[in-house]
N, C-alpha and C positions, 0 to 999 in steps of 0.2 A: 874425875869430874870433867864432863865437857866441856870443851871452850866458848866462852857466850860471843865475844868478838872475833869476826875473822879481822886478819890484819895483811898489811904489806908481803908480810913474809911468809905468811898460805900463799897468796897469789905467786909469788916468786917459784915456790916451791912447787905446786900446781902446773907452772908455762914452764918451770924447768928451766929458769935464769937468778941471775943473780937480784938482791933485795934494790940494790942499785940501778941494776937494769930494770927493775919491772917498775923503782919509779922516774924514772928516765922514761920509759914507754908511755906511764901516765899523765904523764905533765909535759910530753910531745917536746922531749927535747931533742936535739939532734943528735947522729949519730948513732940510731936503733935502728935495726933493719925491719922493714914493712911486714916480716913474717914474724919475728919477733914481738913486734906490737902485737900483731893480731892474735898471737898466742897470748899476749898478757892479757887483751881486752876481754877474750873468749873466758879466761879464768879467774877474773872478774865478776862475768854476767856469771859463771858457774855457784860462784862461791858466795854472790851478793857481796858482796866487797864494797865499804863506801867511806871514802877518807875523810881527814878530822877537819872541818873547815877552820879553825884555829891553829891545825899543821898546816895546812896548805897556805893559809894567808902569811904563815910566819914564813914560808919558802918565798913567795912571789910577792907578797906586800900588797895582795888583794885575794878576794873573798869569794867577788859576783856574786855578792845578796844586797838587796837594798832592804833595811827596814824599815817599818810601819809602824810607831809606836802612840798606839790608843789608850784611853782611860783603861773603855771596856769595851767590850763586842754587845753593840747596843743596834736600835735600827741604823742610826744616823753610821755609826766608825761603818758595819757593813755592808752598805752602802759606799761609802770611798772604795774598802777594801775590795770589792769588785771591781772599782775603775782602775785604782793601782794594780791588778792583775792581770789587768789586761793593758795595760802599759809595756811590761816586763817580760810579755805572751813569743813574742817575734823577737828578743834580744839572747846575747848570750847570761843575762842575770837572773835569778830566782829574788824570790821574797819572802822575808821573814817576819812575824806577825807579834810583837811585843805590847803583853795589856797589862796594866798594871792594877789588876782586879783585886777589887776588898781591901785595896792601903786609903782608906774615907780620911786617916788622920792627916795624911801626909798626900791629899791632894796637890795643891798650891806646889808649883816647882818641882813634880815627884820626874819631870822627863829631865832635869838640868843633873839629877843623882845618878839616873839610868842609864841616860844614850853616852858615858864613857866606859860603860861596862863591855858595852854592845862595840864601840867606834874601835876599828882599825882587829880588831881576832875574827866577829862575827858579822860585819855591813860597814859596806864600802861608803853609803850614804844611808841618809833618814829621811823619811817623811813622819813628821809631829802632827801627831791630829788633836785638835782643840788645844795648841800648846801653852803652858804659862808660863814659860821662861822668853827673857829679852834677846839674850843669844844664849848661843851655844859653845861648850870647852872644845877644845883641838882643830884643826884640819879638815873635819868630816864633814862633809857638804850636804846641808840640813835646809830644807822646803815644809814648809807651815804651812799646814790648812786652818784657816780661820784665826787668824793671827791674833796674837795679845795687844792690848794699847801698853804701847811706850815700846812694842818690840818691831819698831818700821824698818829696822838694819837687817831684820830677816826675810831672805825669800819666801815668799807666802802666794798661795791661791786663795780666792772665799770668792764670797756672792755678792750681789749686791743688798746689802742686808735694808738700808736705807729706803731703797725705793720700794722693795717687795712688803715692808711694813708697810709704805703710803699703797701699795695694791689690797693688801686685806682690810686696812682702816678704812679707804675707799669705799671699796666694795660693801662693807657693813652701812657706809653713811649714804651710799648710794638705797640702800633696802630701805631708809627710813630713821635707824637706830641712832641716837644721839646721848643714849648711857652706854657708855663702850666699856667695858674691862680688859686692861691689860695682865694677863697673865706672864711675865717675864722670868729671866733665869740668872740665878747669879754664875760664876760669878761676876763681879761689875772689870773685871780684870779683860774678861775677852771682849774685843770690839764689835764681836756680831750681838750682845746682848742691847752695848749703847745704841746702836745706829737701829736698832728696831723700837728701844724705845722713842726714840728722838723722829723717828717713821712714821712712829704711831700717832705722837705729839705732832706732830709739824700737820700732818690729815688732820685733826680736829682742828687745829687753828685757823687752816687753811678756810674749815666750811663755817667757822664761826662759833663751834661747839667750847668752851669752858672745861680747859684740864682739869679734871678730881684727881686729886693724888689719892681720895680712899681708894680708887675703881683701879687702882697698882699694886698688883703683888706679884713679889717672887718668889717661885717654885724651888727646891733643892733637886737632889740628882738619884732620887728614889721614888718609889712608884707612890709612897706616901707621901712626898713631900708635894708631888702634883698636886692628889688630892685634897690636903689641907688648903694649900695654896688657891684651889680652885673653888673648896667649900668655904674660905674666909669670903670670897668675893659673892659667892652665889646666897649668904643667908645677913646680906648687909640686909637693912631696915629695907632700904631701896635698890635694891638689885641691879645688873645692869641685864637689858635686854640681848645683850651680847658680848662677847670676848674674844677678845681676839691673843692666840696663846701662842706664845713667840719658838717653839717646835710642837711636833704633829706628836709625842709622846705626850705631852703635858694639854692639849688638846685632847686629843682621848682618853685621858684622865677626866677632864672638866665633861665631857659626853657622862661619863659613868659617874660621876658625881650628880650630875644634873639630872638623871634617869632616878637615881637613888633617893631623890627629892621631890621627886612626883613633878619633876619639870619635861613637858615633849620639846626635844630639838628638832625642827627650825624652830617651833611653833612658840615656844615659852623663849625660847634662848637659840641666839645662833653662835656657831661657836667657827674659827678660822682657825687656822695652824701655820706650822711652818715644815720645808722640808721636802713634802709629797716623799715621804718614805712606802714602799709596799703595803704596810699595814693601813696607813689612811684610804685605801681603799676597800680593805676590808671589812672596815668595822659601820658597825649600823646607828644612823646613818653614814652616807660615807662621807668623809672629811671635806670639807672646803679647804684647800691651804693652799702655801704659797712655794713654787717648786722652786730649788736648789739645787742646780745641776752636779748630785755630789758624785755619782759616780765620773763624770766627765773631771769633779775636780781633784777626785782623788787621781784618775788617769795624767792628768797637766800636772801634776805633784812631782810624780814618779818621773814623768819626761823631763823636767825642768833640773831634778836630780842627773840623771845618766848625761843631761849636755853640764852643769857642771864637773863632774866626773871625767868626761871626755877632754876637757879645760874648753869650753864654751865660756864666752860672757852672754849672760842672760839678757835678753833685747828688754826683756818686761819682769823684771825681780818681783814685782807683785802684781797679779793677775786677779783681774774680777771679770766674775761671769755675771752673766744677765740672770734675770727671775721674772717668772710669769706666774699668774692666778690660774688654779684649777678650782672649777668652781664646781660641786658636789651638791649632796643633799642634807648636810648641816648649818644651810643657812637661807635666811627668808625673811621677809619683813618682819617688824614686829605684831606682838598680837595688837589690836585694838583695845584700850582702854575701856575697863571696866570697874561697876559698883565695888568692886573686892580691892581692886586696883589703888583707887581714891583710899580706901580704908584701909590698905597696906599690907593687903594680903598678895602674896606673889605668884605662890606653887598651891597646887593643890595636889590633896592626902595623897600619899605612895601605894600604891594597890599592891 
C-alpha cells in the first residue's frame, strides 16, 4: 500500500542526511552547512513535505498561526476575515479560520469550550468575532471584535454602534417618518445590539417622537428568524412607515418580506441597515445602511494580537472606529396619507 504522508524521514532519506540533520536544516538551527540546507529544502519542495504544526509548536513553544474564531462564515465574520488577512499578509504568521457552524444549542459561551483546544498546539493568539465569553482560560492573547457587556477586561475593537444608530434613525426622521420600527438582534449579551437600540431610542426622543415598544422586535440568527421578525412588525394593525434593521442581513430580509406583501420600498416602507456588507449593494433596491469599517476592524484585531505576542502594552485595549451613513435607494419619504390609509388598510394585493 502506498504511503499517504510523506514525513521527516523521506526528506532525510531523499537529501541523503540524517533524520536529525534534515530537522536541524528545517528549523534553521546552527551548525548545518549552507549546502546541506539547500539539499533538505530542494527535497522538501520535491516530495511536498509539510510539518505537524502541533510538532513544531511542541519543539519551539510557538506556532505562527493566529486564529480567528467565528460563529459562521456569514456576510459580516467575511468581511473581518478579509481584514485579518491582510493584517498577517507582510508578517512571518499565517491564519487559521475556526466556525463553529450548526452547534445552535450550545451558542452562549461556545468560544470559552473551543479557544483551549486551539491555544498553545495550533495559534499563538485569537481573534473572537461576536464573542460571549468575559475572559478567556490560559496565557493566549485574545482581541474581541464586538465585545460582550460585562466582558470590558478584554481587548476589543467594534464601531461606534451608538452614533451610527442615531445616523439611520436620523436620517429616516429627517424623510418625514415618525413610525419607525426597530428591527434588532439578540443576543441582549453583545453590546453592539444595546447601543443601537439606545441609538435608535435617544433619535426619537431627541426629535419629540414617543418610543412604541410594539414597533421592537428581535430577529434570531436564521434567515427565518429575520423574516418573522420583520413580518411581525410589517402586518401590525398600524404599520410602521419604516424600519430601521440593526444589520444589512436582517434588512434584506425585511426588503423581501415587504415585496412579498405587496409593499414598494421606498415608497410603502423604507428600510435602513447596518454593516454596508457587499450584498447591500446588490440587492434591489439597494440598501440604505450604516457602514462599519469591518474589514479595517478585523485588520486592527489581528495587529493589536501580534504587538501583544511581541510583549507590547496596548496604548488603546479597546478601540472604536467611526460609522458613516450610505445612503441608497431603500429609503424615501413617506407616502402621503390616504382614504385606505384612514381605514387601515396599509399594502396593497401582491401581484
Amino acid at each position: 500500500m502506498a504511503k499517504d504522508r510523506v514525513t521527516i524521514r523521506d526528506v532525510a532519506a531523499r537529501a541523503g542526511v540524517s533524520v536529525a540533520t534534515a530537522s536541524k536544516a528545517l528549523n534553521d538551527r546552527y551548525g548545518v552547512a549552507s549546502d546541506t540546507v539547500r539539499r533538505v529544502r530542494e527535497a522538501v519542495a520535491e516530495l511536498g513535505y509539510e510539518s505537524s504544526l502541533v510538532a513544531r509548536s511542541m519543539r519551539i513553544a510557538r506556532t505562527g498561526v493566529i486564529g480567528v474564531l467565528v460563529w459562521d462564515i456569514g456576510p459580516y465574520s467575511a468581511e473581518v476575515l478579509k481584514g485579518a488577512a491582510a493584517a498577517v499578509r507582510d508578517t512571518d504568521y499565517e491564519l487559521l479560520v475556526y466556525a463553529a457552524v450548526g452547534r445552535s444549542a450550545d451558542r452562549m459561551g461556545w468560544e470559552h469550550r473551543y479557544l483551549p483546544r486551539l491555544s498553545g498546539t495550533l495559534i499563538d493568539g485569537a481573534v473572537l468575532v461576536t464573542p460571549t465569553v468575559e475572559t478567556t482560560p490560559g496565557s493566549t492573547p485574545v482581541v474581541a471584535v464586538d465585545s460582550r457587556i460585562g466582558g470590558e477586561g478584554l481587548p476589543a475593537v467594534d464601531s461606534d454602534n451608538f452614533a451610527g444608530a442615531r445616523l439611520a434613525t436620523d436620517h429616516l426622521l429627517g424623510l418625514g417618518h415618525r413610525r419607525i420600527g426597530f428591527l434588532g438582534r439578540p443576543p441582549r449579551e453583545l453590546a453592539s445590539a444595546q447601543q443601537r437600540e439606545h441609538g435608535y431610542r435617544a433619535s426619537l426622543a431627541a426629535a419629540g417622537v414617543q418610543f412604541d415598544p410594539s414597533l421592537v422586535h428581535a430577529g434570531g440568527y436564521g434567515a427565518t428568524d429575520h423574516q418573522d421578525a420583520a413580518r411581525a412588525l410589517l402586518e401590525l394593525p398600524d404599520r410602521p412607515t419604516a424600519i430601521f434593521a440593526a444589520n444589512d442581513v436582517s434588512a434584506i430580509a425585511t426588503v423581501d418580506v415587504a415585496l412579498t406583501l405587496g409593499l414598494d420600498v421606498p415608497r410603502d416602507l423604507s428600510v435602513v441597515g447596518f454593516d454596508n456588507v457587499p450584498e447591500s449593494a446588490l440587492c434591489r433596491p439597494a440598501l440604505t445602511t450604516v457602514e462599519q469599517p469591518l474589514q479595517l476592524m478585523g485588520q486592527r484585531a489581528v495587529e493589536m494580537v501580534l504587538a501583544l505576542l511581541a510583549g507590547d502594552r496596548l496604548a488603546n485595549p479597546h478601540l472604536r472606529l467611526p460609522t458613516r451613513l450610505i445612503v441608497r435607494g431603500s429609503t424615501g419619504a413617506p407616502a402621503p396619507a390616504t382614504p385606505d390609509d384612514a381605514a387601515g388598510v396599509h399594502a396593497r394585493p401582491a401581484s
